[in-house]
C-alpha positions in Angstrom: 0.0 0.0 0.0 1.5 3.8 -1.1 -0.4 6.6 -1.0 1.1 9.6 -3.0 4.4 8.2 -4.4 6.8 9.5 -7.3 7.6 6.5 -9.3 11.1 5.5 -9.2 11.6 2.5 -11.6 12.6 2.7 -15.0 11.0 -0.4 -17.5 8.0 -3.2 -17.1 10.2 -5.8 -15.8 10.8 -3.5 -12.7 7.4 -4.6 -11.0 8.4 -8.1 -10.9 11.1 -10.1 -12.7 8.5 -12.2 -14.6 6.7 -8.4 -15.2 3.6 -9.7 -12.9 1.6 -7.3 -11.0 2.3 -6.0 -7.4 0.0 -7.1 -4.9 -1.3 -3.8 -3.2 -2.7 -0.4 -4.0 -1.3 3.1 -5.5 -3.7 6.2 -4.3 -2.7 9.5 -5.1 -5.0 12.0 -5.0 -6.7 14.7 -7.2 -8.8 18.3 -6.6 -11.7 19.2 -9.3 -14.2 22.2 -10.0 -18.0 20.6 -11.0 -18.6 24.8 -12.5 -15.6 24.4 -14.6 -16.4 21.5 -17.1 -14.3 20.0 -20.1 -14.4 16.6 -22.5 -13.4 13.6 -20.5 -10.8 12.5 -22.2 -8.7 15.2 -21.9 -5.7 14.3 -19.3 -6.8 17.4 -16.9 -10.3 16.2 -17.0 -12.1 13.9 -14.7 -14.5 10.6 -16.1 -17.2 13.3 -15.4 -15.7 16.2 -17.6 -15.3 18.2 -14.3 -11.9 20.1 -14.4 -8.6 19.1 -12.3 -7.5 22.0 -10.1 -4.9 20.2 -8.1 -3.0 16.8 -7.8 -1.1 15.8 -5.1 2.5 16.9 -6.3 4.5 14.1 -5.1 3.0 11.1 -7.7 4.3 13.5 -10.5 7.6 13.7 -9.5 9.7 12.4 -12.7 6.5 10.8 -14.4 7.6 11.9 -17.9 10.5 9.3 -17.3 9.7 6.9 -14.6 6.0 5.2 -14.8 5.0 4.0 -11.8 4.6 0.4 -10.7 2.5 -2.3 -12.2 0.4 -2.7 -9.5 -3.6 -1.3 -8.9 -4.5 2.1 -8.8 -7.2 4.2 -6.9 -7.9 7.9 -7.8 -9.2 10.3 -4.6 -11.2 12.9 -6.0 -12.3 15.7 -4.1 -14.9 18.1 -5.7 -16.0 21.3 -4.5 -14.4 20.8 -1.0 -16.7 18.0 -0.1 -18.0 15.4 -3.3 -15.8 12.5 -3.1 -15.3 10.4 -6.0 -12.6 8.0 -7.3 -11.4 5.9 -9.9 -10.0 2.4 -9.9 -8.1 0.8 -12.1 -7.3 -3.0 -11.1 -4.0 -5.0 -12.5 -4.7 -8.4 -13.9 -1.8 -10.8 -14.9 -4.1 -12.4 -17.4 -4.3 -9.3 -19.3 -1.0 -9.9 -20.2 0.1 -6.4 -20.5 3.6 -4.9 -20.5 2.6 -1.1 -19.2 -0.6 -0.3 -18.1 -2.0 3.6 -19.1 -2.5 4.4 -15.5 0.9 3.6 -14.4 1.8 6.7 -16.6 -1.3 8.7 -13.7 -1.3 11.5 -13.2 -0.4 13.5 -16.1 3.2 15.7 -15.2 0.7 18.6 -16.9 -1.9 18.8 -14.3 -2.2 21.9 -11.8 -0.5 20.9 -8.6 0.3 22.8 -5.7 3.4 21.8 -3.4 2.6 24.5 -0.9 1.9 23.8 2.7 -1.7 24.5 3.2 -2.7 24.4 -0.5 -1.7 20.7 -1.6 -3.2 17.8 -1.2 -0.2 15.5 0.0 -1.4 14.8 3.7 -2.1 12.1 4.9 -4.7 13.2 7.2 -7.0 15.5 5.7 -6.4 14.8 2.8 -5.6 10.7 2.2 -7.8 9.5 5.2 -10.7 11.6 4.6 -11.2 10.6 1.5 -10.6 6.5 2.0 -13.6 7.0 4.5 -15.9 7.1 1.8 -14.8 4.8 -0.5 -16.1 1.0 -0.5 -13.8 -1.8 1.4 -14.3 -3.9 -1.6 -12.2 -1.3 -3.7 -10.0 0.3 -0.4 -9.2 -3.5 0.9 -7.0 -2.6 4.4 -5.4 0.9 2.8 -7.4 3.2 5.6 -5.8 1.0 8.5 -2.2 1.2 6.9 -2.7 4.7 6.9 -2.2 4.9 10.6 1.3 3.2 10.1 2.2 6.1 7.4 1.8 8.8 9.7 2.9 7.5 12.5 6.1 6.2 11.8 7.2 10.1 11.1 7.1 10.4 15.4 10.8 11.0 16.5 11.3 8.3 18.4 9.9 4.6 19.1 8.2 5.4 22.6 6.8 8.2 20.2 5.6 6.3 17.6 4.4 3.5 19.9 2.2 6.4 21.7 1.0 7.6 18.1 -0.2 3.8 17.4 -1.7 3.2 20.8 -3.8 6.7 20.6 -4.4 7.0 17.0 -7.6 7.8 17.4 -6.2 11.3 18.9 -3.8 11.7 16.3 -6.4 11.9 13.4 -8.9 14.3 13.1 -11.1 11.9 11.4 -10.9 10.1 15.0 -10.5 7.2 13.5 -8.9 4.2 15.4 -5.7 2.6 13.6 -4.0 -0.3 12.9 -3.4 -1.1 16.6 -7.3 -1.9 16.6 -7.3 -4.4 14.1 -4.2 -6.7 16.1 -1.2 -5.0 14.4 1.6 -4.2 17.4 4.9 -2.9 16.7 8.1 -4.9 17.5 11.2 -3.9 15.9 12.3 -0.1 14.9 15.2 1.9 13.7 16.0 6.0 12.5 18.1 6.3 9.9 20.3 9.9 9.6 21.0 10.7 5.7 22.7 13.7 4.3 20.7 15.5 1.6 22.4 16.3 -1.9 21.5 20.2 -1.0 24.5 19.8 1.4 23.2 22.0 4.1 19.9 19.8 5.0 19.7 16.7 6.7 16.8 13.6 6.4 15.7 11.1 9.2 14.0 8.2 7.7 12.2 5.9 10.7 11.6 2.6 9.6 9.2 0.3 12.0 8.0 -3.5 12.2 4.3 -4.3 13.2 3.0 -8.0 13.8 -0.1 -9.4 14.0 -0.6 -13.2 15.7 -4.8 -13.6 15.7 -3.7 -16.2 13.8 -0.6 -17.9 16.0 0.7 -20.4 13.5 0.8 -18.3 10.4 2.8 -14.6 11.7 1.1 -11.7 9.5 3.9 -8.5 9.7 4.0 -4.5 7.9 7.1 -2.6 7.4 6.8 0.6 7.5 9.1 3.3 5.9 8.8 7.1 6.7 7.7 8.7 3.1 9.6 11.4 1.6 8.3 14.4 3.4 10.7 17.5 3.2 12.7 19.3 1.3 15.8 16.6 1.7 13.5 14.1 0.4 12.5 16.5 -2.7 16.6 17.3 -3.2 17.2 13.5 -3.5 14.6 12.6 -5.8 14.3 15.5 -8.1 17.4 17.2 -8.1 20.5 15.8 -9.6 19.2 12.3 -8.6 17.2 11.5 -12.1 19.2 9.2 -13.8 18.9 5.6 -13.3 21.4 3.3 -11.6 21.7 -0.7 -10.4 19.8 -2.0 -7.4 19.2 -5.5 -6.0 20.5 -7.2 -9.6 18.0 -5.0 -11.8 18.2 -1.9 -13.9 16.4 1.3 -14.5 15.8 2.5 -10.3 15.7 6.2 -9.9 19.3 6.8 -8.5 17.9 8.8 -5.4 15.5 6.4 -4.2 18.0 3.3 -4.5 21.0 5.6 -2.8 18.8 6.6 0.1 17.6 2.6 0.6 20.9 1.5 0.2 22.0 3.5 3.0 18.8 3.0 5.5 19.2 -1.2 4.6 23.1 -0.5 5.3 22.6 1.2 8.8 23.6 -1.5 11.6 20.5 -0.9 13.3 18.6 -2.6 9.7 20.6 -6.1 10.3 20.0 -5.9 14.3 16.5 -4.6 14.2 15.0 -5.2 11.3 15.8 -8.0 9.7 15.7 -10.2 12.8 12.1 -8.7 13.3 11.1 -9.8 9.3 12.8 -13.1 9.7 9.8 -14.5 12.2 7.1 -12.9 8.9 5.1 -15.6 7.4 3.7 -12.4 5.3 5.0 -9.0 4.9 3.2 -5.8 3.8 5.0 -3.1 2.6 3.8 0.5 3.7 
């Protein structure tokens, strides 16, 4: 589960080797005007021929080179300042197809706004408050998980533990988190990386949650802080572009695979985290 990601691999056979689709879920997230109406298949129009007024910045970061994975995608639309509405597209291995159109979503031409208060890149009012209204059938777990992405940003684990426990009073949706539905965290670790705008720095918090309803078969989420801040934004869309070797494939954005190379080389990964995945029957990624 992602919600709001730049893409970061370069060529189909980056979603799996056998070019397969990703279990999971993409969401990013999208702004329209019903008064301000246009043919749907333009790129800056919605299905209903209502015009896009904002998209949540981060999923077009490097989309005229990198599509994103091949995996599902759900569309948050939010018209007016209140009519929710999405689009989903699934990802089906019998289709047989090498790039789907919607791993190319959303367009690098549509109005976005990166500035605090104007975008639509939180997870909270923005993310959460939209998965609210859209059907489980279509959402699957993504609205739990969502309590994972926000809290993993707390500075430290008795932090983040806190955040988990009381999630309910970290949302303003007041919804409870994953901690309701038997997740408990286990195993955590802050990373320290130095930004390629050599005056900035970048703490990336990566945490292990397990869930044993089920004792013989160990169900487990990793969670990785997003890219957040301006560090983040200096790695992946400045000077970072080209594409580099990473776990035996081609084409990975060079920023995300050098700041994952360092967080998986940190110390605390091999005696935190990897003993922590090692008891997984089944790991999510979030």
């Amino acid at each position: 589960s992602t919600s709001g990601p730049p893409p970061a691999p370069r060529g189909p056979a980056m979603s799996n080797p056998s070019n397969t689709c990703l279990p999971g879920l993409r969401i990013y997230t999208e702004d329209f005007d019903s008064e301000k109406s246009c043919p749907w298949y333009q790129p800056w129009c919605t299905p209903g021929g209502e015009q896009i007024t904002n998209v949540d910045f981060a999923s077009q970061i490097n989309i005229e080179t990198y599509p994103h994975p091949k995996m599902a995608t759900l569309v948050l639309r939010l018209g007016d300042g209140y009519k929710v509405e999405y689009t989903y597209r699934p990802c089906r291995d019998y289709e047989n197809r090498r790039l789907y159109d919607h791993q190319w979503w959303p367009s690098a031409d549509l109005e976005s706004d990166m500035l605090p208060g104007w975008n639509n890149h939180g997870l909270d009012e923005h993310y959460e408050r939209r998965l609210r209204q859209i059907p489980s059938s279509i959402r699957g777990p993504s609205l739990e998980y969502i309590s994972v992405a926000r809290c993993v940003y707390k500075s430290s684990y008795n932090e983040m533990r806190y955040c988990l426990n009381n999630y309910e009073r970290e949302t303003s949706s007041r919804l409870g988190g994953a901690v309701d539905y038997g997740w408990t965290p286990f195993a955590h670790m802050s990373h320290n990386t130095e930004s390629r705008i050599g005056f900035l720095s970048d703490s990336d918090a990566v945490v292990v949650l397990k869930n044993d309803r089920n004792p013989s078969h160990r169900r487990c989420i990793v969670g990785f802080q997003g890219s957040d801040g301006t560090s983040d934004l200096g790695n992946f869309a400045f000077g970072s572009n080209d594409a580099v070797g990473y776990c035996g494939r081609g084409g990975v954005h060079r920023g995300v695979a050098t700041e994952l190379w360092k967080i998986t080389h940190n110390p605390q990964y091999a005696d935190e985290i990897v003993p922590a995945l090692e008891t997984c029957k089944e790991v999510t990624c979030v």
